[in-house]
N, C-alpha and C positions, 0 to 999 in steps of 0.2 A: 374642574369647571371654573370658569373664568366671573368675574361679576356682571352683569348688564348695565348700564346706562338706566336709571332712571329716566324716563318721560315722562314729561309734565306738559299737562295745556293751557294756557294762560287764558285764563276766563276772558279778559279783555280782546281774544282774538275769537270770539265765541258768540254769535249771534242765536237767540232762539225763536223759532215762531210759532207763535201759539194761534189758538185756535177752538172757541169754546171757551165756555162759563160753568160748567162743570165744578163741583168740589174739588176735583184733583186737579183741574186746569187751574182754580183759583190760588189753590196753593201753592203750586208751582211757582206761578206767577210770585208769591206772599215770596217765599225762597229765594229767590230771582233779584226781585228789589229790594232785599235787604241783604243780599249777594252784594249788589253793583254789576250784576251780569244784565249785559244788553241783552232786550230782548222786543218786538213785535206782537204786537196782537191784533189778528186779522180782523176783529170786529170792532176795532177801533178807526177813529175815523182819519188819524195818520197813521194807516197801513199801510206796512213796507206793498210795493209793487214790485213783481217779478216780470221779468222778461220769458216770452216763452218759445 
């Protein structure tokens, strides 16, 4: 058996959308921003807008 290629996904190509205030939303969230990972929160008042 031969090796595989590692795959990596670069947080930086990586949008998240959140949604809710929840403990576990919030923490996500907490994770997130001290990631550097982009991310959306629908109940914020610049909320990503989708196309539909």
């Amino acid at each position: 058996m031969g090796l595989k290629a590692k795959k990596t996904i670069n947080p930086s190509h990586l949008i998240f959308l959140l949604g809710g205030h929840d403990l576990e939303m919030v923490e996500i969230r907490n994770i997130l921003e001290y990631k550097g990972v982009s991310f959306h929160d629908n109940n914020k008042s610049n909320n990503l807008k989708l196309n539909k």
